[in-house]
VEXZA-52722 format. One record per residue (C-alpha): z, x, y; residue in one letter. Coordinates in pm, whole numbers, plus 32768, in hexadecimal, padded with zeros to 4 digits. Each point is the difference from the previous one (the first is absolute). Layout:
VEXZA-52722
ZXYA ...
This chain:
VEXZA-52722
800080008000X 7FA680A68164X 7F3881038041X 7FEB81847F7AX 8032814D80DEX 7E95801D80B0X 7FA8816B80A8X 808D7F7D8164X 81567FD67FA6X 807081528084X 80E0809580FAX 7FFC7F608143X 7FC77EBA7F54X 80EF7F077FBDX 80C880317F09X 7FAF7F367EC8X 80947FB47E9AX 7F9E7F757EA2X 81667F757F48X 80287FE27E93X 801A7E6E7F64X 818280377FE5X 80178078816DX 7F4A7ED08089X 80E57F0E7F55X 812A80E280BFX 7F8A7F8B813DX 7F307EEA7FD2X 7EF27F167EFDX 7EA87FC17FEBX 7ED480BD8107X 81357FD18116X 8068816E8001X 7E83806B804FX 8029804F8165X 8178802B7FFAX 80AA812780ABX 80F480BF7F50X 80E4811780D4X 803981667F44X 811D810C80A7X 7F2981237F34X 7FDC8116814BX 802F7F0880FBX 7FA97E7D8007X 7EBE7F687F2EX 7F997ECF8037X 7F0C7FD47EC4X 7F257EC37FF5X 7FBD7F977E59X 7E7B7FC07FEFX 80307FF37E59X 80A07F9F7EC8X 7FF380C97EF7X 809A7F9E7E7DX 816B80B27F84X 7FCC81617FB5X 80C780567EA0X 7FF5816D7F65X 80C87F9A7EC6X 80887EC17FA0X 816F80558030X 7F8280A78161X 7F637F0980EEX 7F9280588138X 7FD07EC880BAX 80577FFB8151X 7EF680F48097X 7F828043819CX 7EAE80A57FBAX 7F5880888142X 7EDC80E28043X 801581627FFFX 7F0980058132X 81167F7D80C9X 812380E37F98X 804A811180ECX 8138809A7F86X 804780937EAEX 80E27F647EFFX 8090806D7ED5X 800F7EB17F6DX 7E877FA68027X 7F1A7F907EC3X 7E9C7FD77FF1X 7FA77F0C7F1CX 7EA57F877FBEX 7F3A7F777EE6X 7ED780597F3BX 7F257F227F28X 7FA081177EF6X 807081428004X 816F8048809CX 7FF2816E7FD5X 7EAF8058806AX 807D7F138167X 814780A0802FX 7F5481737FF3X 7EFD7F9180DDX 812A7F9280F9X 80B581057FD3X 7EF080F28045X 7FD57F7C8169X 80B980978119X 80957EA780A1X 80B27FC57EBAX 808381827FB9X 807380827ED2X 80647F877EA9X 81317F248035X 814D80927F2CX 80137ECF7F50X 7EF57F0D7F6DX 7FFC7EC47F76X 7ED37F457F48X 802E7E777FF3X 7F147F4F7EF3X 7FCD7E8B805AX 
């Protein structure tokens, strides 16, 4: 439900966020949260606008992962040593995840990996 992270959501532009299914029914139901503002105290105030719902995330059964703020890496400025990129690939997982980790704006192998089959 919403909308994905296009090329022009960068810095400078406002701020914008796709929740999880279990954070939408935190602070609201149905398409209502699309266009919602959400505030954020990480290095100073965010306001963050939620453009998307996305379904739970779970890495193991008895490990769910459902209440989830994804935003674009085009729009971070600051570094963070609790940041995850997560994307998903129709075929092969491996041959995407070298090919991301090869580039530059994504830098180098991440310490710790995890592969979620769905």
């Amino acid at each position: 439900m919403g909308r994905h992270f296009p090329v022009d959501d960068v810095v400078g532009a406002p701020l914008v966020g796709i929740v999880s299914e279990s954070f939408k029914r935190m602070i609201g139901s149905g398409s209502e949260v699309l266009g919602r503002h959400i505030v954020m105290m990480f290095g100073g105030r965010q306001d963050i606008e939620i453009v998307g719902v996305v379904d739970d995330l779970f890495t193991d059964v008895r490990d769910p992962e459902p209440l989830a703020l994804y935003m674009p890496m085009a729009q971070q400025t600051q570094p963070a040593a609790n940041r995850a990129l997560v994307f998903r690939a129709a075929n092969d997982v491996d041959a995407a995840r070298r090919e991301l980790s090869g580039g530059s704006s994504v830098g180098p192998e991440p310490a710790s990996a995890r592969r979620i089959d769905t």
